[in-house]
Each structure stands twice: as C-alpha cells, then as structure tokens.
C-alpha positions in Angstrom: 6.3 22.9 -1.9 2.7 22.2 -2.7 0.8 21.8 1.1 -1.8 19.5 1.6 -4.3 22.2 2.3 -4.1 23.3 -1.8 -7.0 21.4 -3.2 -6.4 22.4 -6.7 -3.8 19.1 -7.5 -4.4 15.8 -8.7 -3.9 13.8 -5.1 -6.7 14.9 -3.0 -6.4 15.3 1.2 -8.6 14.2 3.7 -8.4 15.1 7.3 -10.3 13.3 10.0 -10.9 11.4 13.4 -12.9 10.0 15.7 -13.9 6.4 16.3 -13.1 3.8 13.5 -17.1 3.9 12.5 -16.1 7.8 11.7 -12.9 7.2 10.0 -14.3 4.7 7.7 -17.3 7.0 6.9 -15.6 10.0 6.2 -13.0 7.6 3.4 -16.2 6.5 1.9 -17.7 9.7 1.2 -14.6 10.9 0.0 -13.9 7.8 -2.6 -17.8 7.8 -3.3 -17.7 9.3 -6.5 -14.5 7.4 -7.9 -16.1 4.0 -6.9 -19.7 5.1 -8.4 -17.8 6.5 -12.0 -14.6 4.7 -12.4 -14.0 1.3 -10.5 -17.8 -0.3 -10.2 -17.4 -0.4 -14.0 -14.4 -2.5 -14.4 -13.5 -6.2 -14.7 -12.1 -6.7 -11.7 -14.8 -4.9 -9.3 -17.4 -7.4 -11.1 -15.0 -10.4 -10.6 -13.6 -9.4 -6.7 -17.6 -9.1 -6.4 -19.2 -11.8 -8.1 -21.2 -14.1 -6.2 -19.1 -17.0 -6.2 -16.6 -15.0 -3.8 -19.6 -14.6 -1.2 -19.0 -17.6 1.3 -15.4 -16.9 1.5 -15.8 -13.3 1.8 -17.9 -13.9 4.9 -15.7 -16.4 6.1 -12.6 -13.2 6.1 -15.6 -10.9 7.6 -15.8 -12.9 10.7 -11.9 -13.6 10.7 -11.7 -9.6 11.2 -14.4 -9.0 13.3 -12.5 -11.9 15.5 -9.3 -10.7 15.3 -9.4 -6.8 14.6 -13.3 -5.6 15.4 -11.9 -2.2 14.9 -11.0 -2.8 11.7 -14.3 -4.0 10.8 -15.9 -1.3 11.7 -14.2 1.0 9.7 -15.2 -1.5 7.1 -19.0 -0.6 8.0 -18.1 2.7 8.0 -16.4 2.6 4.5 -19.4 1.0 3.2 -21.7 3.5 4.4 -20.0 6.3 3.1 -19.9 4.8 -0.1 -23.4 4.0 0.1 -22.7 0.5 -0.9 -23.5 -2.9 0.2 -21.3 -4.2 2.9 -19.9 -7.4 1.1 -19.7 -6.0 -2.1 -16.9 -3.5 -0.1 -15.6 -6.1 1.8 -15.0 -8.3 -0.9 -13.1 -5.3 -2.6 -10.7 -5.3 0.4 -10.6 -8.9 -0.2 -9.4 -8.5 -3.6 -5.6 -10.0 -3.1 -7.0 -12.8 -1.3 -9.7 -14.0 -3.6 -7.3 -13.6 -6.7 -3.8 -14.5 -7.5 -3.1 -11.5 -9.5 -4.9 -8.6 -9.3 -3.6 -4.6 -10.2 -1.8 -3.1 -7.2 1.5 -3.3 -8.5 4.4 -1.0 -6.8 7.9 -0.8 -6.7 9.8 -0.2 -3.8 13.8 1.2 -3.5 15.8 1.4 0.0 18.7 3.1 0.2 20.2 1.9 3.8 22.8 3.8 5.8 23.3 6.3 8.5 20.5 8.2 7.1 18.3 5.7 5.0 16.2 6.8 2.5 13.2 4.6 1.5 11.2 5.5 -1.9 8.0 4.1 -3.8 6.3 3.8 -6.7 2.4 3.2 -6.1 1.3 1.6 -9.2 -3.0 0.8 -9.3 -5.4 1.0 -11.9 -5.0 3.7 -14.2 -9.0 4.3 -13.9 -8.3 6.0 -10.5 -5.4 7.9 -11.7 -6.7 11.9 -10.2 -9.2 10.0 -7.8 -6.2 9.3 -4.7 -5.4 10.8 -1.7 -4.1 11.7 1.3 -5.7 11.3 4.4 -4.1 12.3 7.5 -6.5 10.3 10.0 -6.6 10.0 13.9 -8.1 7.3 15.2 -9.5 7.3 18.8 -7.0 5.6 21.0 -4.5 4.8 18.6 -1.7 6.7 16.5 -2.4 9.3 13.9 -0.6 8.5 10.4 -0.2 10.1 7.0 -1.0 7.6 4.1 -2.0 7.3 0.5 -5.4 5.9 -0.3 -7.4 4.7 -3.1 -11.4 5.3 -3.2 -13.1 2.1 -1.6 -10.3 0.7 0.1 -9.1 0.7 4.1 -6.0 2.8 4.2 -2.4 1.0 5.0 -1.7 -1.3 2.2 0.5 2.1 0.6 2.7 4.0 1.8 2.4 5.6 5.8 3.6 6.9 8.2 2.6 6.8 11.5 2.7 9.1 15.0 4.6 6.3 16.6 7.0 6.6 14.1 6.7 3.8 11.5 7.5 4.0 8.1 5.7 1.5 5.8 5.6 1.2 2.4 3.8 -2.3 0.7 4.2 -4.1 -2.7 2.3 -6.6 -3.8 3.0 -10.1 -4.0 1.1 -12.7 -6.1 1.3 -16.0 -3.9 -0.6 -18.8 -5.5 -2.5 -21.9 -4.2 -3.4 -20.2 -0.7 -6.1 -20.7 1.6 -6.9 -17.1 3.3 -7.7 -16.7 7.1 -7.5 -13.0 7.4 -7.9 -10.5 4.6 -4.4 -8.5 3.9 -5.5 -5.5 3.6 -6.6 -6.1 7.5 -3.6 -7.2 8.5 -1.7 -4.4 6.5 -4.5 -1.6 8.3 -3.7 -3.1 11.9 0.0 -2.7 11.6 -0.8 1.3 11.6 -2.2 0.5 15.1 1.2 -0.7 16.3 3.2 0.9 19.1 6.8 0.1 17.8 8.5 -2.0 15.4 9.1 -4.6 17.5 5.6 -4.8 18.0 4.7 -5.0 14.1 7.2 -7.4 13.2 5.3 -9.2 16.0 1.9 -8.6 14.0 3.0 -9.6 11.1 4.5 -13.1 11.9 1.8 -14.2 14.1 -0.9 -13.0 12.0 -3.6 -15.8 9.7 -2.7 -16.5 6.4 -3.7 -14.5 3.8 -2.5 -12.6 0.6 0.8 -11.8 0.1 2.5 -8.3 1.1 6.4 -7.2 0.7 6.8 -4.4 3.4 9.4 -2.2 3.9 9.6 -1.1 7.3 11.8 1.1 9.7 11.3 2.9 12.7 12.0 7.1 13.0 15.5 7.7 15.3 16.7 4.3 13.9 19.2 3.7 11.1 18.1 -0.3 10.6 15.5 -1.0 7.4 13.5 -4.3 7.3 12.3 -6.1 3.9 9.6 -8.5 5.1 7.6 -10.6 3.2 4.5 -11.7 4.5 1.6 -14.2 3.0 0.2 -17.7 2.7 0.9 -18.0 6.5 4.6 -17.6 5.8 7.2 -15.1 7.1 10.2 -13.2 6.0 12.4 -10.6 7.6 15.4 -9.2 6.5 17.8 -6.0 7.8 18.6 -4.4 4.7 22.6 -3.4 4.2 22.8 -2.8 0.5 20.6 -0.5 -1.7 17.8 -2.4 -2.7 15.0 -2.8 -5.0 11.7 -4.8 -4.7 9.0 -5.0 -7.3 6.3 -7.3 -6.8 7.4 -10.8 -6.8 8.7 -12.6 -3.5 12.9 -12.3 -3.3 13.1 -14.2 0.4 10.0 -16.1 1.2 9.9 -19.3 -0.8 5.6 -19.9 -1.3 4.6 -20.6 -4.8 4.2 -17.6 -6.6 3.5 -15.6 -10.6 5.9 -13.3 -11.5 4.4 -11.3 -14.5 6.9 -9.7 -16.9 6.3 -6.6 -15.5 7.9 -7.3 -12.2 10.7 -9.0 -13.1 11.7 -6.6 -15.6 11.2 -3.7 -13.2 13.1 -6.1 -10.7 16.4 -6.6 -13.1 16.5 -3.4 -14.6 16.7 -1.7 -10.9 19.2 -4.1 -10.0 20.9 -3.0 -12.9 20.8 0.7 -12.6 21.9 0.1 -8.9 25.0 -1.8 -9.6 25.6 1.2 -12.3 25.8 3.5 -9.1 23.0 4.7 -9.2 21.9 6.2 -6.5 19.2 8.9 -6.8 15.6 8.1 -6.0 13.7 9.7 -8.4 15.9 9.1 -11.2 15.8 4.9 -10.5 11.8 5.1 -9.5 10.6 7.2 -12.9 13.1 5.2 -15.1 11.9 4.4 -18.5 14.8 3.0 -20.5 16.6 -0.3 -20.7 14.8 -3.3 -22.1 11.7 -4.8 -21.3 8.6 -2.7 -19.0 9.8 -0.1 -17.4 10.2 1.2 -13.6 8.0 4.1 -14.2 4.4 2.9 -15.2 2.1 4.9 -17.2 1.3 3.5 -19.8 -2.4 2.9 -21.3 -1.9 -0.5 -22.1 0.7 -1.7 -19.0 0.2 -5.9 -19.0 -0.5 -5.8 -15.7 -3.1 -2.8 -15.7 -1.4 -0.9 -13.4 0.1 2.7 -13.6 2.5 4.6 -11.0 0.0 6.9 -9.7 2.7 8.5 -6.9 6.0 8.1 -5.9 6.5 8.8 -2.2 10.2 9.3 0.0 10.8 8.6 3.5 14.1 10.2 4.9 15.0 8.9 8.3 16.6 8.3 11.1 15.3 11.3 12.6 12.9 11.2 14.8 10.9 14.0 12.8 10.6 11.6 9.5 11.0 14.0 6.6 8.3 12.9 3.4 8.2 13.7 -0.2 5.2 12.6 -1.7 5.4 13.3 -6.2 2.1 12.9 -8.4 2.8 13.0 -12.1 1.3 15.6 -13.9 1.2 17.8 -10.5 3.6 20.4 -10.4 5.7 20.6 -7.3 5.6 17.6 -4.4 3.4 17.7 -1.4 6.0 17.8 1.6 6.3 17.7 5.1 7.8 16.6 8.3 6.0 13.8 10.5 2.5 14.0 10.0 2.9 17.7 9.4 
C-alpha cells in the first residue's frame, strides 16, 4: 500500500482547511505550476479563455455567487493561488458549459449487490498526466471528502468521497444546443456539501441548467447505487440492478447530444466484456483489446485527447467506505478507509 503521505509518486496529495477563500488558495498554489507549464499552452485553455466567452462567463459568475457564494469564493481563492486573472479561471471551470466537447472523458463501471463495488477511469488531458492529486480538504462547516483533482480546477467533478458518506464518481456528457444557467463544475462542487443522498439527488434535480454530468452515486451503509444524468436543465435517475458501464455519452436522459467514437466504443466493448462474465474491476477498466478505442486510454494520439490518468474503487455498504485509488506508472495503489 502506497499512503498518501509518500510524496515520491506520480499523484500528488494535498491536505487542507479552513474557509472556502483557504481551500481554494491552497488548490491554486498547488496546480500553479501545472497551469503555468502545461495547460495555459494548449488549444483549449486559449479557446475556454478567449474573449468571446467573456459575457457568458460573467453571466455563470453571478449565477454562483447567487446560488453557491461559497463556491465562488473558493473560485477567488483558486485564482489567487494560481496567480491568475479571475475570469480567465472561471472561464476554465466553465469549460463544459462554453463547449460541446471538450477532454474530460471517464469511464465509469458499477458492480451492484449486497456489497457494490463502484470503479472509474479518469481520463483528462494527457498534458497533466503526473500533475494530479489528492486533496483531502475540510471545509469550515461542511463535510471533509477525499477527491481527485486536476491543477486549475474546483474539486468534485472526479471521483469523492465525502465525511457524510457519499460516494461520487462523474463522466462527462457532451449535451449540445444548451443554454447554461449555472456552471457544472459548481453544481458538481456543491453536491460535496450535501448532508445525505436524499439531499443530493435533491441538488441535482432542482439545480439551473448547465453542462452535462453522468454521476454515479451511493451512500456508505447502503446497498442501492444511482446512475443520474444531469444537464441541459434535464434529470435522470436510475437504481442500478445489473453490472453496469457508462462512458461518456447520455444512456437515460434524452437531450441532444455527440457521441465521439471513443465513447461508444468504450461503451460496447464494456457491455461486451460484461455479458462475457466479466466481473473484475481492473481487468474491465484497463482493457485494451477488442475492436475499436479502447477502455484503458493512454495513448498519445487518443481522438478525443484524453488519457486515463487514474482508476479509482469504491467498496461499500459499509459505513467505513473502503478506496483504491491506481495511477499508471506508480507502483502499488494509494489506499485507505473513509477519508483515512
């Protein structure tokens, strides 16, 4: 077992609290250098950041500070750790909301039963392959969680898990022809906030439109696993009975939608490994046979620019979640029970 206090891996660790302002400070200065070396450079940070974006992206800054001013300033706090304008970060968290398609790819497998297992590939851009982490953060007033995080970005739109005992893992979903009201990755951060369940299932169908998000979601002590799918102001929520696997196209909410060949090939070929009986996680998550693009992403010329960067387990219903977290090219797994 590698623990997070080993610093000498490829998926980094952060530890921190305090008020929201402190929270998002202390991700920025963590991601600083990634953002600064690897992402300002690319295609997409110029596009998500180009000028034409602007009166939207202020339109989905005062949607947050309206709906979640918490949220906004860990926003203000991610910006000044990063030591970068505010829109320009903003915009960033934006980035599934101003575009149709853009590279946080994932794959997500649920094996349901008396003791459900839920596993996830987190595909992003192969720049910040090495530049993740972990960050086990605890907010004033609200629960402590576990999740994954990429430099420049609020945390939740991974994989989590939460004091209160949520389990969330999140896929993208490339709805087309929305209008935006609140930015995802808001909506996806303020869900860590939740009490219960219940109360996030609440969240989530209430919430603005915005980009879409496939969740998986259960609840420690509880057997039952959710597939929602969330965007475009729509809503989707289903108890899951069979093994499952989602990549990153919409299976149960009916919004217009692009399906690159990426995910639908990842889509039939775990569907096709599942009805072979398959059954373990890590085999089906870093498959890399059968036709078409595979499960297991890491190649330097993926379509969709996107490369599984972790694969993460969540083994419930106990109360004390048990987590796996797998980095390729890191020997051993990072491992623990609840946030521990």
């Amino acid at each position: 077992m590698v623990t997070p206090e080993e610093t000498s891996h490829r998926l980094g660790w952060l530890e921190a609290g305090g008020s929201h302002h402190e929270l998002g400070l202390a991700l920025g200065r963590q991601g600083k250098r990634a953002v600064r070396e690897r992402l300002m450079g690319t295609p997409l940070w110029r596009e998500v950041t180009a000028a034409r974006h602007l009166p939207l992206v202020r339109r989905l800054q005062a949607a947050t500070a309206e709906h979640f001013p918490w949220v906004a300033e860990e926003l203000e706090g991610l910006a000044q750790g990063l030591e970068l304008p505010l829109e320009a970060v903003a915009a960033w968290n934006c980035r599934g909301d101003l575009l149709a398609s853009v590279p946080d790819g994932c794959t997500t497998l649920v094996l349901p039963g008396e003791a459900p297992l839920i596993a996830h590939n987190e595909d992003g851009l192969p720049c910040l392959d090495g530049s993740c982490f972990l960050a086990r953060l605890r907010p004033a007033g609200q629960p402590a969680f576990l999740t994954f995080c990429y430099p420049g970005s609020l945390p939740g739109h991974t994989f989590s898990l939460t004091a209160a005992g949520l389990v969330a893992t999140l896929n993208n979903l490339r709805l087309v022809g929305i209008t935006p009201e609140l930015p995802r990755m808001v909506l996806s951060r303020a869900l860590l906030a939740e009490p219960d369940l219940a109360a996030a299932l609440v969240l989530l169908e209430t919430a603005p439109a915005g980009g879409g998000f496939h969740y998986a979601l259960a609840q420690a002590g509880d057997s039952e696993v959710l597939s929602v799918e969330v965007g475009g102001g729509g809503f989707s929520c289903r108890a899951l009975a069979a093994p499952t696997l989602h990549a990153n196209h919409c299976l149960h909410l009916d919004l217009p939608q692009a399906i690159t060949a990426s995910s639908a090939d990842r889509q039939r070929r775990g569907e096709a490994l599942i009805a072979a009986g398959e059954r373990d996680p890590l085999t089906l998550l870093r498959d890399t046979s059968g036709p078409g693009l595979p499960i297991y992403r890491r190649a330097p010329d993926d379509p969709d620019e996107e490369n599984t960067l972790a694969t993460a387990l969540f083994r419930l219903p106990s109360e004390d979640v048990a987590w796996q977290v797998v980095v390729p090219g890191e020997a051993g797994s990072r491992e623990g029970i609840g946030l521990y």
